[in-house]
C-alpha positions as CSV (number, residue, x, y, z in Angstrom):
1,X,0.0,0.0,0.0
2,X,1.4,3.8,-1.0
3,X,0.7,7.0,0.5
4,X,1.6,9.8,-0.8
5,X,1.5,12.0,-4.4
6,X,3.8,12.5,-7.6
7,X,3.8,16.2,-7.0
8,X,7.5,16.3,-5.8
9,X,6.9,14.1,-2.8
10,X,7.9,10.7,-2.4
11,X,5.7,7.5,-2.0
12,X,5.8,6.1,1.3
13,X,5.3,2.0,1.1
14,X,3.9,0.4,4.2
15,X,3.1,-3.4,4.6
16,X,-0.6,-4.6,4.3
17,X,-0.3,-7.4,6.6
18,X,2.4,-8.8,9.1
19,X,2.7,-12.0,7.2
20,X,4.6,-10.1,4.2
21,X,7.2,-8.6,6.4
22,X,10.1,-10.4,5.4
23,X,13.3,-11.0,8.0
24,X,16.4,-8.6,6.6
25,X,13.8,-5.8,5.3
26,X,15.3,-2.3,5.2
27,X,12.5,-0.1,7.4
28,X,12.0,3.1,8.9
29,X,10.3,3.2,12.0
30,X,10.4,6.7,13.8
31,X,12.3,8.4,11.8
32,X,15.1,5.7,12.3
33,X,16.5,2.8,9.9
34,X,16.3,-0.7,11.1
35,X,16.5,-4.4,9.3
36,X,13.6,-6.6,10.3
37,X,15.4,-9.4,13.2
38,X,12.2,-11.0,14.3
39,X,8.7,-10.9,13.2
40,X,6.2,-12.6,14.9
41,X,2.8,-13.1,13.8
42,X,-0.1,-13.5,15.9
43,X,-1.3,-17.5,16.7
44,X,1.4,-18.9,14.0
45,X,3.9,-21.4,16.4
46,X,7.5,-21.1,15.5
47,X,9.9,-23.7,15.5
48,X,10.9,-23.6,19.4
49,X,7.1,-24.0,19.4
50,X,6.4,-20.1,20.8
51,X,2.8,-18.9,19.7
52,X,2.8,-14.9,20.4
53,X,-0.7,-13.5,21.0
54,X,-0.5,-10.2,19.4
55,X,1.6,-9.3,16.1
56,X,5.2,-7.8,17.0
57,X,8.2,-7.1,14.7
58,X,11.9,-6.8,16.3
59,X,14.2,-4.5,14.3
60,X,17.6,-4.1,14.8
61,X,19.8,-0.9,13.9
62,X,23.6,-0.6,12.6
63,X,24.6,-0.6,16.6
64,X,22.7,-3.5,17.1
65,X,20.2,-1.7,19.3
66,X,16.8,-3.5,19.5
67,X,13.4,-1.8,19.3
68,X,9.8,-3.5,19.2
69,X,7.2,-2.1,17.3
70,X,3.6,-3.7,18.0
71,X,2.1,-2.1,14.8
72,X,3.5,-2.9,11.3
73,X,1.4,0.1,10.0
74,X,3.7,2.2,11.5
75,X,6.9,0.4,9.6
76,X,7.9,2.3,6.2
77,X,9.4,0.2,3.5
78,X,13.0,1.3,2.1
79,X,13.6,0.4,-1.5
């Protein structure tokens, strides 16, 4: 999905759904970059057999700082 117009402003792409988020996306979240570490998806079990209960993503920065964000909406996607 794309917000935004072609009247010298640039598209900002956001993800639809958690489930396309990929691990290793380049996002902005808060006016800061990040890669996608971690994205969990609400009732899907991974392989250590963890079911989360609400959708989360954990991105992780060129210091290898950690953030959470608990609404994909709010992630921007960097081509």
């Amino acid at each position: 999905m794309c917000y935004g117009n072609l009247h010298k402003k640039m598209f900002i792409q956001r993800y639809i759904n958690p489930t396309v988020i990929g691990v290793g996306d380049n996002v902005r979240y808060k006016n800061n970059q990040y890669q996608v570490l971690i994205n969990y998806i609400k009732g899907e079990t991974d392989a250590k057999n963890y079911t989360p209960k609400s959708n989360r993503t954990i991105l992780i920065d060129d210091n290898g700082n950690r953030v959470v964000c608990h609404d994909y909406k709010e992630l921007e996607i960097i081509a």
